[in-house]
VMD Tcl script that draws the C-alpha trace (Angstrom):
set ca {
  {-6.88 74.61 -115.41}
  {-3.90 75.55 -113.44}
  {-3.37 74.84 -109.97}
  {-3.50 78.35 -108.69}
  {-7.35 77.99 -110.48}
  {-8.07 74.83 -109.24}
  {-7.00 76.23 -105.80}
  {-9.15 79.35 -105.87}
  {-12.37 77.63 -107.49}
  {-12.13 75.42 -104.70}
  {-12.11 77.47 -101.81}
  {-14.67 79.91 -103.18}
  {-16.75 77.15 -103.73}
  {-15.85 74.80 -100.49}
  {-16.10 78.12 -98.11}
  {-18.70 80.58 -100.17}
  {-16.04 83.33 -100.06}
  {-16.38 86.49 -101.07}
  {-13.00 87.19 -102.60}
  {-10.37 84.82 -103.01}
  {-6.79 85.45 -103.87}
  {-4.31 83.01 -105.00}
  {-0.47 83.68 -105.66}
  {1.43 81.12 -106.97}
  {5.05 81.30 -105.66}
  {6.70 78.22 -107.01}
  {9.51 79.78 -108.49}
  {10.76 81.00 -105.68}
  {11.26 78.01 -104.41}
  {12.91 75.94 -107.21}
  {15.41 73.58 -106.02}
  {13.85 73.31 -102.62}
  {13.90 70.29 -101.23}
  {9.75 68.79 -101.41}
  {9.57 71.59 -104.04}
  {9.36 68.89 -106.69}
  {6.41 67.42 -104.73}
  {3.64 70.30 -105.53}
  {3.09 74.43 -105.67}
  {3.90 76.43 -103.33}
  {0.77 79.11 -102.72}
  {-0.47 82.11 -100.98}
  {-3.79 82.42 -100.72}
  {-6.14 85.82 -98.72}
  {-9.77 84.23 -98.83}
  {-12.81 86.18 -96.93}
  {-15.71 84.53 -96.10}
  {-18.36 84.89 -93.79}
  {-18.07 81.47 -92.43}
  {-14.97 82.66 -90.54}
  {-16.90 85.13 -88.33}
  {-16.05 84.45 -84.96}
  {-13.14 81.85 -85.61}
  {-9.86 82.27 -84.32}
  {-7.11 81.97 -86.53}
  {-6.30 78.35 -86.52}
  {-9.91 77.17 -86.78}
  {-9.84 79.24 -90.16}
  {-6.95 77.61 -90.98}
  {-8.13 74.52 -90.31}
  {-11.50 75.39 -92.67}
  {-8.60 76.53 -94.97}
  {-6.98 73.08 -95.26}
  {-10.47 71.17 -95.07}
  {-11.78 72.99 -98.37}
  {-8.12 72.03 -100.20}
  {-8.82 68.97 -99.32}
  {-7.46 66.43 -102.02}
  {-5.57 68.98 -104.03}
  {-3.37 69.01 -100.74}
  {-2.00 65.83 -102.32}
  {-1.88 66.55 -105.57}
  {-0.03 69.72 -106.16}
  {-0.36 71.71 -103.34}
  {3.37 71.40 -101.32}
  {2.86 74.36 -98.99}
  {0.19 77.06 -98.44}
  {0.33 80.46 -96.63}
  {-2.44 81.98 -95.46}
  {-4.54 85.04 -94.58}
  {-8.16 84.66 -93.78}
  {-10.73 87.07 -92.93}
  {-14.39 87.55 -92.13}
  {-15.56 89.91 -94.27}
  {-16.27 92.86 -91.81}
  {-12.51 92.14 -91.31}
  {-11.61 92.64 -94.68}
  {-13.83 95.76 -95.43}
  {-12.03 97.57 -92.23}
  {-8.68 97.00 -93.84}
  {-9.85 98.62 -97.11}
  {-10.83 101.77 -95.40}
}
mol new
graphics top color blue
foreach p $ca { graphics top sphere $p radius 0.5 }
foreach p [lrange $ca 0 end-1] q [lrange $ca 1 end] { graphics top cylinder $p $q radius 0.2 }
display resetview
């Protein structure tokens, strides 16, 4: 299983999302210093347990549900989360 998998399984699990999207953008930034260290990631995850959070305290929830991986292959991690009322509104 990649990392990009490993990444998504565990936030759809960890956070019962709804829809969970995970780019891996590594390549871009080959030769990075720390680049060496892990993936770099960007991730759009909606779930209903960020109704009502602000941003960082989905963020935080975010960084909880990576967890370990954090440590083993994840170097840095961009993200958009959204409740899913959120996310519907931005499809329509």
């Amino acid at each position: 299983m990649s990392g990009a998998e490993r990444l998504r399984e565990r936030l759809r699990r960890a956070l019962g999302a709804e829809h969970v999207e995970v780019e891996d953008e590594s390549r871009a930034h080959a030769g990075h210093p720390g680049a060496a260290g892990g993936g770099h990631y960007e991730v759009i995850v909606v779930s209903p347990c960020f109704t009502g959070r602000d941003a960082l305290a989905r963020h935080r929830l975010v960084y909880e549900a990576v967890g370990d991986l954090a440590a083993a292959g994840v170097h840095a991690l961009a993200i958009s989360a959204f409740a899913p009322e959120e996310w519907r509104s931005r499809s329509a």
